[in-house]
C-alpha positions as CSV (number, residue, x, y, z in Angstrom):
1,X,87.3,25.4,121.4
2,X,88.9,24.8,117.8
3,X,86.5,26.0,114.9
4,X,86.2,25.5,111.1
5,X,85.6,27.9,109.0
6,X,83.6,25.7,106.7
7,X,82.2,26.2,103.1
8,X,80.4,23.0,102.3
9,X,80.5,23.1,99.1
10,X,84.3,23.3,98.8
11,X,85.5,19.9,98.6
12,X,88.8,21.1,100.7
13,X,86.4,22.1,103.5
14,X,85.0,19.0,103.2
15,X,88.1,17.3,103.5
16,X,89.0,19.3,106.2
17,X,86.2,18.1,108.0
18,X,86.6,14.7,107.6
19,X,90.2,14.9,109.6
20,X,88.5,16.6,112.4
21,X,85.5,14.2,112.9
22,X,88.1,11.4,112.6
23,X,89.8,12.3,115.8
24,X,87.1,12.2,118.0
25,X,88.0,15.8,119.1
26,X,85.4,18.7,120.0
27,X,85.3,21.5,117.7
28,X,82.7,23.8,116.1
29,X,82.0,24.7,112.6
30,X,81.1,28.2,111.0
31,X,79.2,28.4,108.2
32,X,81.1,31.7,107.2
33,X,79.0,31.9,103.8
34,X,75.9,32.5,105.9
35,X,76.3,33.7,109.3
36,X,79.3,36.7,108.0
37,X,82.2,37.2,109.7
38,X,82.6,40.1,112.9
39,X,85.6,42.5,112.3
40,X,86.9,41.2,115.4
41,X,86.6,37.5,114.3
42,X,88.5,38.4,111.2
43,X,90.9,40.8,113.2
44,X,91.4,37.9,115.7
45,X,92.1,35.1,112.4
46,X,94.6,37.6,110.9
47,X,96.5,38.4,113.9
48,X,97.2,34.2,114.8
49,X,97.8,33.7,111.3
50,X,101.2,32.3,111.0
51,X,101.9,33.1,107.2
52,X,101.4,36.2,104.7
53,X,98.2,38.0,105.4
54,X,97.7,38.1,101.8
55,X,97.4,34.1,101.8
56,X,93.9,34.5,103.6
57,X,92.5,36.5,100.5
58,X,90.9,34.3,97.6
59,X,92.1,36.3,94.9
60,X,90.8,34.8,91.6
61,X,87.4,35.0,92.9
62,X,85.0,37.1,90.8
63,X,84.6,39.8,93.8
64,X,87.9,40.6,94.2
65,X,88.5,41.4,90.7
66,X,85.7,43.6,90.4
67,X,87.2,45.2,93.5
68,X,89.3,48.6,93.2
69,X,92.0,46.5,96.0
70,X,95.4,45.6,94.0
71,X,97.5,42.7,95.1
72,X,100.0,45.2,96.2
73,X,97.5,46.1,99.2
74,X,97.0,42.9,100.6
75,X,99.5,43.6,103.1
76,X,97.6,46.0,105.0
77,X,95.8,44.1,107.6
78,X,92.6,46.3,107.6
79,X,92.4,45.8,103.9
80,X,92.1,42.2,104.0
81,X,89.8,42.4,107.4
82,X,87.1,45.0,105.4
83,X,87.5,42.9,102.0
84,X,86.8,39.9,103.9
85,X,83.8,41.1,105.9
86,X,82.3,42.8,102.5
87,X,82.6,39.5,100.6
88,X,83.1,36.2,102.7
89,X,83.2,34.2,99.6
90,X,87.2,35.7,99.7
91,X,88.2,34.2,103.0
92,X,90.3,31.3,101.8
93,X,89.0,27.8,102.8
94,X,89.0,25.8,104.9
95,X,90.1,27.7,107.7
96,X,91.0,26.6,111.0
97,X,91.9,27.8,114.1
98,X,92.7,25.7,117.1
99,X,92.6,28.5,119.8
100,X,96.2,28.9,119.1
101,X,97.1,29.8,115.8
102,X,94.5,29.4,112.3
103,X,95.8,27.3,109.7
104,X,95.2,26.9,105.8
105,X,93.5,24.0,104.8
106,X,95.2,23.6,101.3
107,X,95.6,20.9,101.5
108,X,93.6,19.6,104.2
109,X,96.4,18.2,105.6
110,X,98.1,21.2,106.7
111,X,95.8,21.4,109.7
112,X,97.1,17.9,111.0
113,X,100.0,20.1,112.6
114,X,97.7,22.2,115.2
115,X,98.0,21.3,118.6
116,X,94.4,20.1,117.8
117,X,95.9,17.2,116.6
118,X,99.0,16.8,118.5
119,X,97.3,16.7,121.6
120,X,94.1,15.5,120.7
């Protein structure tokens, strides 16, 4: 089943939402802000991720630049995958994975290419 990795107070995520109530398609939301993410989730994410790992990381939050991690090590899968779990507040937003591959919601529209859509 799709899910969306949703912060509701992100008017992206909102967005986001909006595009995947609109067509009539099953999916599930996470609240990642309050339920956490597993390694394994985040493992999973990063591995389907079509683009630079690096893109997942929100890096002008606050929590990242109190963290020791440079840009430089973004690369590293596992660096992202423990940042991430430490401070969900640095997944980027909205997230959404379709079974197949997890997309950026910036913009929102970005998702409209997942087979979610395509053969929705």
């Amino acid at each position: 089943m799709a899910v969306l990795y949703h912060n509701p107070r992100c008017s992206k995520s909102r967005q986001a939402l909006a595009l995947l109530i609109a067509s009539g398609n099953d999916f599930s939301q996470v609240l990642y802000l309050r339920s956490g993410l597993s390694k394994s989730t985040i493992h999973d994410l990063i591995a389907r991720f079509e683009g630079e790992v690096s893109d997942l990381v929100r890096t002008g939050e606050n929590e990242f630049k109190q963290s020791s991690i440079s840009p430089r090590e973004l690369c590293d899968a596992e660096v992202v995958c423990e940042l991430i779990q430490q401070h969900p507040i640095l997944l980027q937003r909205p997230l959404f994975d379709d079974g197949i591959s997890v997309y950026i919601g910036r913009p929102p529209e970005n998702i409209l290419i997942s087979s979610f859509f395509i053969q929705g």
